[in-house]
DOLO-526521 format. One line per field, with one value per residue (C-alpha): residue in three letters; x, y, z. Coordinates in nm, 3 decimals, always signed. Each point is the difference from the previous one (the first is absolute). Example, Ala and Ser with C-alpha at 12.3 -4.5 7.8 and 13.67 -1.06 7.14 Angstrom:
BEGIN
code: (ALA:SER);
px: (+1.230:+0.137);
py: (-0.450:+0.344);
pz: (+0.780:-0.066);
***
This chain:
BEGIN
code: (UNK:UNK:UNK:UNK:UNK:UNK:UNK:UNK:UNK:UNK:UNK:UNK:UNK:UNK:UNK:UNK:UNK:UNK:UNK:UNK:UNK:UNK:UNK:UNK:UNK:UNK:UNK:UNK:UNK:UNK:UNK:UNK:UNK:UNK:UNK:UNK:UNK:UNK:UNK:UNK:UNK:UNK:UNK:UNK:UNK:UNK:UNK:UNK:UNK:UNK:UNK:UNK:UNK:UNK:UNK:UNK:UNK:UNK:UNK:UNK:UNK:UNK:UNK:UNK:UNK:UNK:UNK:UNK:UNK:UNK:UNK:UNK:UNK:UNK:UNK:UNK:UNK:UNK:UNK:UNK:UNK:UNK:UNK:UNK:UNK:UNK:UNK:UNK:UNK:UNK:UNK:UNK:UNK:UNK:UNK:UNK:UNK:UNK:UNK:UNK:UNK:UNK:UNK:UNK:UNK:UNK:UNK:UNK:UNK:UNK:UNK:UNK:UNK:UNK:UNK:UNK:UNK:UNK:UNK:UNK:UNK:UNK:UNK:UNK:UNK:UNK:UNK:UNK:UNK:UNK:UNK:UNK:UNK:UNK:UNK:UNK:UNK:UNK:UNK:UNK:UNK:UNK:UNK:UNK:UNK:UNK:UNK:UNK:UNK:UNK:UNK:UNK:UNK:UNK:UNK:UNK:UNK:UNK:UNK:UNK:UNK:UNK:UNK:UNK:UNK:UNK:UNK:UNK:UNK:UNK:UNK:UNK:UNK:UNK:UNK:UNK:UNK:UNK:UNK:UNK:UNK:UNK:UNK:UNK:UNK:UNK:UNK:UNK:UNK:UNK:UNK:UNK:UNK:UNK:UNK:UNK:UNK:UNK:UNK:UNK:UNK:UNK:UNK:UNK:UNK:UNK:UNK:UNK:UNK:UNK:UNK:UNK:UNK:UNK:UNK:UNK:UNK:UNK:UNK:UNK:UNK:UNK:UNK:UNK:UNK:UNK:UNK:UNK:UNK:UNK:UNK:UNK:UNK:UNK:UNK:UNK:UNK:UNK:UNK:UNK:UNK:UNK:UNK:UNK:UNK:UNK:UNK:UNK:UNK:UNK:UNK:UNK:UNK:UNK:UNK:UNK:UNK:UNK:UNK:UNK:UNK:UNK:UNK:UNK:UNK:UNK:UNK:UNK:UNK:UNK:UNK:UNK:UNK:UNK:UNK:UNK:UNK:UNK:UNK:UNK:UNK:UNK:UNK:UNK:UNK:UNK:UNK:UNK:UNK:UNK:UNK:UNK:UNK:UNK:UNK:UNK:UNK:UNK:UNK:UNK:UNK:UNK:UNK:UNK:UNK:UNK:UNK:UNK:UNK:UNK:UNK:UNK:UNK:UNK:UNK:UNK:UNK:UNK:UNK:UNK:UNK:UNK:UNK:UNK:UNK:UNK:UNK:UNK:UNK:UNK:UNK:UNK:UNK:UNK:UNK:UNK:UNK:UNK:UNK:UNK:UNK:UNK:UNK:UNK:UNK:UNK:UNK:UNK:UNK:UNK:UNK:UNK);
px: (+18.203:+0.253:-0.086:+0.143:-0.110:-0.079:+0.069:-0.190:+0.259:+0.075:-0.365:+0.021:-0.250:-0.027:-0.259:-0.096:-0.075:-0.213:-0.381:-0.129:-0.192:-0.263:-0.145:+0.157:+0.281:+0.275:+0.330:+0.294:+0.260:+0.246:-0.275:+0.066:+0.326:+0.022:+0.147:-0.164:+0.071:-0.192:-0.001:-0.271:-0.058:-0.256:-0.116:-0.269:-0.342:-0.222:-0.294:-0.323:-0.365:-0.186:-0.365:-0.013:-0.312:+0.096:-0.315:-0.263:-0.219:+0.159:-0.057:+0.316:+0.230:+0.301:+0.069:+0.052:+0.008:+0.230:+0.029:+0.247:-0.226:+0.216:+0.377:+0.175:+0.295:+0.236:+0.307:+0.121:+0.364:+0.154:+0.312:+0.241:-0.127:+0.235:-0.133:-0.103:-0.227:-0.161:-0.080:-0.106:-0.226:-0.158:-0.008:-0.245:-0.208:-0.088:+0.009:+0.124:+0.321:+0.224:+0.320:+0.259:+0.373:+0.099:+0.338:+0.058:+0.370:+0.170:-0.257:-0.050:-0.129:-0.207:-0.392:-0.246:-0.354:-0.325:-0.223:-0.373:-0.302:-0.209:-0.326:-0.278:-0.253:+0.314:+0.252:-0.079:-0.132:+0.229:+0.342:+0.315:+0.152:+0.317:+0.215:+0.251:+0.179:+0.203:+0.166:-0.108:+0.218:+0.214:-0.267:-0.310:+0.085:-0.336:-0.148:-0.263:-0.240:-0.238:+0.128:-0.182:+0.126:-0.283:+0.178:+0.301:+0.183:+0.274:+0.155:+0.304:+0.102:+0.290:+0.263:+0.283:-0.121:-0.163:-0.384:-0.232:-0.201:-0.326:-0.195:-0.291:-0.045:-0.301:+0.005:-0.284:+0.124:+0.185:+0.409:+0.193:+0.407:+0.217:+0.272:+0.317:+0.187:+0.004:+0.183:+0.280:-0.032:+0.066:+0.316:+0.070:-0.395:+0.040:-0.349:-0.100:-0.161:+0.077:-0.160:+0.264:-0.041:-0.410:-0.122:-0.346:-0.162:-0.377:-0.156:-0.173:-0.016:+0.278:+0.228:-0.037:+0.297:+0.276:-0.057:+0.184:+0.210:-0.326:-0.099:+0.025:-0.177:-0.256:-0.234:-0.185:-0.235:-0.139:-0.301:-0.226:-0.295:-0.081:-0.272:+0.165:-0.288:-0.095:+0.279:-0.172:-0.258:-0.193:+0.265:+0.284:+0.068:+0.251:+0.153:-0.081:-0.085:+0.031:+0.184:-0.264:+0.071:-0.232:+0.062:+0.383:+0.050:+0.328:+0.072:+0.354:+0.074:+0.292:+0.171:+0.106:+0.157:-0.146:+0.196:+0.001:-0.288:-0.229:-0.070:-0.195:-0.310:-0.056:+0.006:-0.226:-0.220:-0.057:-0.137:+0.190:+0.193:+0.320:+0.323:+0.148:+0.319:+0.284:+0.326:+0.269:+0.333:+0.254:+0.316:+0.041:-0.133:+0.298:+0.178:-0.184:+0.129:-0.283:-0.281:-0.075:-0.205:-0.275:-0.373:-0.228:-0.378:-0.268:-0.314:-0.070:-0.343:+0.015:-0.201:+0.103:-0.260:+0.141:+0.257:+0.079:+0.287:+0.296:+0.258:+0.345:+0.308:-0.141:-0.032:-0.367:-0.109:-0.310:-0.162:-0.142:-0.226:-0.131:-0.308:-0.173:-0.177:+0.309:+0.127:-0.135:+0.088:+0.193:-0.074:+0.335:+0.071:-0.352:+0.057:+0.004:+0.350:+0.275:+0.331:+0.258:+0.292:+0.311:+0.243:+0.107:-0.256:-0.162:-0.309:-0.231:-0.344:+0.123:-0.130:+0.329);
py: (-9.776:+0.014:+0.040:-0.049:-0.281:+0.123:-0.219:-0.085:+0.043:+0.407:+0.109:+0.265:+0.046:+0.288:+0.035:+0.233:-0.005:+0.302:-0.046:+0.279:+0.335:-0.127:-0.242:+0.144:+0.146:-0.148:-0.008:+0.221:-0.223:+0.109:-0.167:-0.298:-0.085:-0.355:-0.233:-0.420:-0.288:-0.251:-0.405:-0.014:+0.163:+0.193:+0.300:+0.209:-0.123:+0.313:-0.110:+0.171:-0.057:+0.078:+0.128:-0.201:+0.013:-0.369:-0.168:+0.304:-0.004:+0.227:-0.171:-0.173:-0.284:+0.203:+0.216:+0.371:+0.195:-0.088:+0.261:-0.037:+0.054:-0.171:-0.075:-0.209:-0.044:-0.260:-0.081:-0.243:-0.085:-0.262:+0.039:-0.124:+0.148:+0.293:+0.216:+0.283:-0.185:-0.181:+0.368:+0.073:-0.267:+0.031:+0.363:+0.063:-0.305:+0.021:+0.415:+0.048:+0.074:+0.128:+0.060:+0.018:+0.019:-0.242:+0.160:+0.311:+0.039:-0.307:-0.169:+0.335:-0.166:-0.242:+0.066:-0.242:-0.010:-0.116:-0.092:-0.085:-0.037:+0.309:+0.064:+0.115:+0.172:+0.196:-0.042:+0.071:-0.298:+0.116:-0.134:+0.167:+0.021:+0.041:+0.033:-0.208:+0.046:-0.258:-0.056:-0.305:+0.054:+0.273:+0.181:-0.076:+0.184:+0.061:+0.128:-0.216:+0.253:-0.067:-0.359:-0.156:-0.313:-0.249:-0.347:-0.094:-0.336:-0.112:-0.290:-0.233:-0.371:-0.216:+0.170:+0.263:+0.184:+0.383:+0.011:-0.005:+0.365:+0.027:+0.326:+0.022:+0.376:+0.136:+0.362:+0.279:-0.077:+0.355:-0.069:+0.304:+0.019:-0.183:+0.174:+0.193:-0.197:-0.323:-0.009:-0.241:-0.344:-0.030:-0.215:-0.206:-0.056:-0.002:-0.021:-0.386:-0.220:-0.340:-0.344:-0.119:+0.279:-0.034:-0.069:-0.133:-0.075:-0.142:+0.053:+0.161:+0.382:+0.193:-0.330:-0.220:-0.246:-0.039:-0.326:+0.165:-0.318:-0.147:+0.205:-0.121:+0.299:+0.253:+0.284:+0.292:+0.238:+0.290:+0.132:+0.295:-0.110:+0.314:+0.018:+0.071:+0.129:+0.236:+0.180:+0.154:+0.272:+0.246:+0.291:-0.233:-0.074:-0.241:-0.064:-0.111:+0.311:-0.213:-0.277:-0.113:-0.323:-0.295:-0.274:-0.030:-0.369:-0.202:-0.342:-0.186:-0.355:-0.198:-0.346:-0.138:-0.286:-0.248:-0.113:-0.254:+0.156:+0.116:+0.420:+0.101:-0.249:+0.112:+0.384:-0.097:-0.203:+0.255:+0.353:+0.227:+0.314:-0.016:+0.218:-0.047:+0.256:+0.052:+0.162:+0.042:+0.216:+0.075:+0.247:+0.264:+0.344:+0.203:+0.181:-0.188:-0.249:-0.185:+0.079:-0.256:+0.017:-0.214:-0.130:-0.104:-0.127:-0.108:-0.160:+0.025:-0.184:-0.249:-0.357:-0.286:-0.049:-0.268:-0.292:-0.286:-0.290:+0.024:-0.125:+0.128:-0.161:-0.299:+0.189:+0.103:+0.334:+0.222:+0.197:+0.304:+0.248:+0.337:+0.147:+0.299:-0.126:-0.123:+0.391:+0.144:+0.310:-0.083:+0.040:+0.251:+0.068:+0.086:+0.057:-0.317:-0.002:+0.294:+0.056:+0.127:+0.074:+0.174:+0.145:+0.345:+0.130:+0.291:+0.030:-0.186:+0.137:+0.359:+0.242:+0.166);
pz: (+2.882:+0.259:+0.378:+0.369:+0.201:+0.353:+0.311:+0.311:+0.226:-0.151:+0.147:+0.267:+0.298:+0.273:+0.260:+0.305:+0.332:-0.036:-0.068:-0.249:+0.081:-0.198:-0.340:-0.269:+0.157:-0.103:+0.289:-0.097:-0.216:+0.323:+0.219:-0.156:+0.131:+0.107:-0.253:-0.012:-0.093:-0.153:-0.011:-0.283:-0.347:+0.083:-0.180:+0.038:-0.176:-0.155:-0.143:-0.146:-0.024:-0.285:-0.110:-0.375:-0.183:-0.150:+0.098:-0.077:-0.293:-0.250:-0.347:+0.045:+0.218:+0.079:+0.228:-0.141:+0.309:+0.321:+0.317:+0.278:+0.351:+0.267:+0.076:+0.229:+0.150:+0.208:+0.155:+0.162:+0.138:+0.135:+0.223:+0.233:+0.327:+0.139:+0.275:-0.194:-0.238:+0.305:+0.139:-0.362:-0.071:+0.400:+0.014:-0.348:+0.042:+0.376:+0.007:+0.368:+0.046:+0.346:-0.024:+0.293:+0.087:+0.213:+0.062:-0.160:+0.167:-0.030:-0.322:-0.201:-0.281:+0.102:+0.036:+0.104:-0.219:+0.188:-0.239:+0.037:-0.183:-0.014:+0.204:-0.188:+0.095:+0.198:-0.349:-0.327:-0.222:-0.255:-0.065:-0.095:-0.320:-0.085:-0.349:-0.126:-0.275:-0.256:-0.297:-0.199:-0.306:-0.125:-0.138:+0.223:+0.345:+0.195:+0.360:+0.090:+0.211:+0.210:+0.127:+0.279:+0.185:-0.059:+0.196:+0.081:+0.067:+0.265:-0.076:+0.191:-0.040:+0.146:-0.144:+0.011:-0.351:+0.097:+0.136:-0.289:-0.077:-0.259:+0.027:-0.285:-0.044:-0.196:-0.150:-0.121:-0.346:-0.040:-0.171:-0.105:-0.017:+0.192:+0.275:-0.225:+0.235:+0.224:+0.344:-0.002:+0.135:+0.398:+0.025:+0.183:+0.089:+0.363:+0.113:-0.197:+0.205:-0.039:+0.139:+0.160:+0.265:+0.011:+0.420:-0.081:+0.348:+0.140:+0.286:+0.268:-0.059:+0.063:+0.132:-0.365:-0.007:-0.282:-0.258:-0.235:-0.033:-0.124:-0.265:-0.366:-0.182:+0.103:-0.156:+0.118:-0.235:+0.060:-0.228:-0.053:-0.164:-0.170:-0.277:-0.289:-0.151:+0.261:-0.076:-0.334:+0.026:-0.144:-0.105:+0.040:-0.377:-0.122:+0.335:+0.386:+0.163:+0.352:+0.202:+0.302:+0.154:+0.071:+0.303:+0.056:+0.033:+0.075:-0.069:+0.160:-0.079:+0.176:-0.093:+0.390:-0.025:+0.327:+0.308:+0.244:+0.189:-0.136:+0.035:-0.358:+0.028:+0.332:-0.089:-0.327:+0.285:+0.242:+0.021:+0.147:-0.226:-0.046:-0.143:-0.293:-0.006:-0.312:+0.052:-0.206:+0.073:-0.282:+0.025:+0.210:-0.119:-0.106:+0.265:+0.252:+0.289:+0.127:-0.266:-0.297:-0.259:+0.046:-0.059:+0.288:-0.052:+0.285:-0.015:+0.319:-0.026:-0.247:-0.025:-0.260:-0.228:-0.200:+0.113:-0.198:-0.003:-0.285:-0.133:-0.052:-0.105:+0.180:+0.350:+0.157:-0.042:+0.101:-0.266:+0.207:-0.097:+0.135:-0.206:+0.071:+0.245:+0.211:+0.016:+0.313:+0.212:+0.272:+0.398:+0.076:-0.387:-0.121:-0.364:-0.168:-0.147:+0.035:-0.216:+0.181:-0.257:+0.064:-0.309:-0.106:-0.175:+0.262:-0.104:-0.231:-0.090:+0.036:-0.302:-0.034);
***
């Protein structure tokens, strides 16, 4: 029998800034209006848990009876990093979002998102969830609803390729039909951030000094820790009735290649907090004359955990890395770490 092979590179994917009213609620397919890209295959992964009565007694071996009592579903994408997925990724997996205008006259576009981790007992425990809809093949075209940003990934290295974006989304379980219609592709893709523009700088707090030049590759992740489990309940049926997170933890790693005098050992050596602070600016927002997009990330309190000796390409290079335990609030900047991401996007987290 005759049929249509149906490439990778034909999938569709549309996502939201808005967060929805509530679970269940799926966002309006206009909602749902901002069109990705992806550098992976990824697909969404639905799977189900069943009640079997395989291993009862019953006078015979086989199962004859099999129930469906849980679903799951997850996401996850991988992307070159442009300054609307960066909000994105921040925005529904730390919860805290403030959005300004720097210049509203002569940068009319361009608003500037300060996002933070939320404070319970003050904040909700709950995360947002979103929908996101996509097209896998030409017949399978599905909203994913109830999607919850469970990590996300950072990623650079010594090169002039784009930044490196991994967000691993987990949903209720819930699918139904797919947008009528996806927005068209932004082109040209003016707000990609690239490496080659990255400032990565170390320091004392609020004065941390460029080695950008001495940077081979670096990592940050962001987690939730949420009990997936916990998410089920009494009444809640096939799907996750609830998104509560656990500890938010972030780990960084750096490769720093050494110098002549020594800077890294010393840091690792001693005991005193210092900043570790990301920026990255791209093209100016459109119709703007001073404004770029752009990507900036403090740690304002942060303590190496882990330093060890490398090799690469024959030169000597520092292995750093900053667990948990090496992310601490800082003495002016008290939260310990703070996006502050500007792009065109005005709000994200909004209901409507």
């Amino acid at each position: 029998m005759a049929f249509e092979l149906q490439r990778i590179r034909d999938r569709k994917l549309a996502l939201s800034s808005r967060k929805q009213t509530a679970i269940g609620t799926a966002l309006a397919d206009a909602l749902i209006d901002e069109r990705g890209r992806q550098t992976d295959t990824a697909a969404r992964a639905i799977t189900k848990e069943f009640r079997s009565d395989l291993d009862q007694i019953k006078g015979d071996e086989f199962a004859s009876d099999l129930q469906e009592r849980r679903r799951d579903l997850r996401f996850t994408l991988a992307a070159d990093l442009n300054s609307w997925l960066a909000a994105f990724a921040a925005a529904f997996c730390l919860g805290k979002v403030t959005t300004t205008q720097p210049d509203s006259i002569n940068d009319p576009n361009a608003y500037e998102h300060t996002i933070i981790p939320t404070t319970p007992p003050t904040d909700s425990v709950l995360l947002p969830v979103t929908t996101l809809s996509q097209q896998v093949s030409a017949d399978i075209n599905e909203k994913l609803v109830d999607m919850a940003v469970r990590s996300m990934t950072l990623s650079g290295a010594n090169s002039s390729a784009a930044l490196g974006l991994s967000i691993e989304m987990i949903g209720s379980g819930r699918a139904e039909a797919g947008v009528a219609s996806y927005p068209a592709l932004a082109s040209p893709e003016i707000g990609l951030l690239f490496n080659s523009d990255m400032v990565i700088s170390l320091g004392d707090e609020g004065a941390p000094v460029d080695i950008s030049d001495r940077i081979q590759d670096w990592g940050v992740t962001l987690t939730n820790n949420f009990d997936e489990n916990l998410a089920y309940y009494p009444g809640s049926g096939l799907y996750r009735g609830r998104f509560a997170h656990g500890d938010r933890r972030l780990n960084a790693s750096l490769g720093v290649f050494f110098k002549d005098v020594d800077d890294i050992k010393t840091l690792f050596d001693g005991t005193a907090k210092k900043e570790l602070k990301f920026k990255v600016e791209g093209l100016l927002t459109t119709g703007g004359v001073a404004i770029k997009h752009s990507l900036e990330l403090r740690l304002p309190g942060i303590r190496m955990t882990a330093v060890e000796p490398a090799d690469e390409s024959g030169f000597g290079l520092w292995r750093i890395e900053i667990g948990p335990e090496g992310v601490m609030r800082g003495d002016t900047l008290t939260e310990p770490f703070q996006f502050k991401i500007i792009n065109e996007e005005a709000t994200f987290l909004a209901t409507i």
